[in-house]
C-alpha positions as CSV (number, residue, x, y, z in Angstrom):
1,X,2.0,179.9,-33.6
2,X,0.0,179.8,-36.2
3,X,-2.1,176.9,-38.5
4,X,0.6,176.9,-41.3
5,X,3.6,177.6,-39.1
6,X,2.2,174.6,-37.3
7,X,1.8,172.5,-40.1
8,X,5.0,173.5,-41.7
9,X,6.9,172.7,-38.0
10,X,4.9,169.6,-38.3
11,X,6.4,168.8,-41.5
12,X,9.8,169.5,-41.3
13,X,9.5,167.1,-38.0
14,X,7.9,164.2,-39.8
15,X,10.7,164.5,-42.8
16,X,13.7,164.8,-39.9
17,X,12.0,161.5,-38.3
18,X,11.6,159.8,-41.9
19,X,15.6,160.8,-42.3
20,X,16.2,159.7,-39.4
21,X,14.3,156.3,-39.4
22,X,16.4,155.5,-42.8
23,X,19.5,156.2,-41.1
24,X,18.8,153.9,-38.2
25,X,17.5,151.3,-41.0
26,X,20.7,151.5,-43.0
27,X,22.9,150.9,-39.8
28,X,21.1,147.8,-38.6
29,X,21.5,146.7,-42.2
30,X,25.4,147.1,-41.6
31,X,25.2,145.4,-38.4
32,X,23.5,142.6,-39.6
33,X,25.9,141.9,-42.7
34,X,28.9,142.3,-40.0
35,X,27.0,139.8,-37.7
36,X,26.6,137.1,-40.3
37,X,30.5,137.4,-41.9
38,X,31.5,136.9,-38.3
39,X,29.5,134.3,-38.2
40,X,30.7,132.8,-40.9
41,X,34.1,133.3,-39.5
42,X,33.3,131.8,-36.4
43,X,31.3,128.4,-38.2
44,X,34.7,128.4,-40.5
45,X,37.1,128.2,-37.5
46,X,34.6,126.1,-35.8
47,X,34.8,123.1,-38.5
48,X,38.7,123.3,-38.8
49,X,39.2,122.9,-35.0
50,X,36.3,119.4,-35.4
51,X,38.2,118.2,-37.8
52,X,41.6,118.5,-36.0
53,X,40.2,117.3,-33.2
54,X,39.5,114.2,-35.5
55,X,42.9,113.9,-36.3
56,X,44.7,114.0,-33.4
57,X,41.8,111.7,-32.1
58,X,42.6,109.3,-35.0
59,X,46.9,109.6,-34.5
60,X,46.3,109.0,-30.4
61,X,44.3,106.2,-31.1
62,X,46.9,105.0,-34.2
63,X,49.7,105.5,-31.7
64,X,47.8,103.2,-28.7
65,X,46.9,100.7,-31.2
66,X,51.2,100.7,-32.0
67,X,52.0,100.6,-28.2
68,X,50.1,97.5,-26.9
């Protein structure tokens, strides 16, 4: 192999890893998004399970206050 098939394999490499680097970039991108709207999701079902825990906390102790 020559100098300037060398430098032209050399290249070519270097622009496939450039492409390829951007791909990889854009994907963990996506990941991320998808990671915090499940988060979100998860914090959203989070605070409407506290505050029916509250509830029923607040009924149980309205129906024991009733009872004795």
């Amino acid at each position: 192999m020559n100098r300037e098939e060398f430098e032209n394999s050399s290249s070519q490499k270097l622009q496939e890893a450039v492409l390829k680097a951007k791909r990889i970039r854009k994907l963990l991108r996506h990941l991320e998004k998808d990671i915090l709207n499940k988060q979100d999701i998860i914090n959203n079902y989070q605070h409407k399970f506290a505050k029916l825990q509250k509830q029923m906390l607040e009924m149980l102790a309205l129906i024991y206050s009733k009872g004795s």
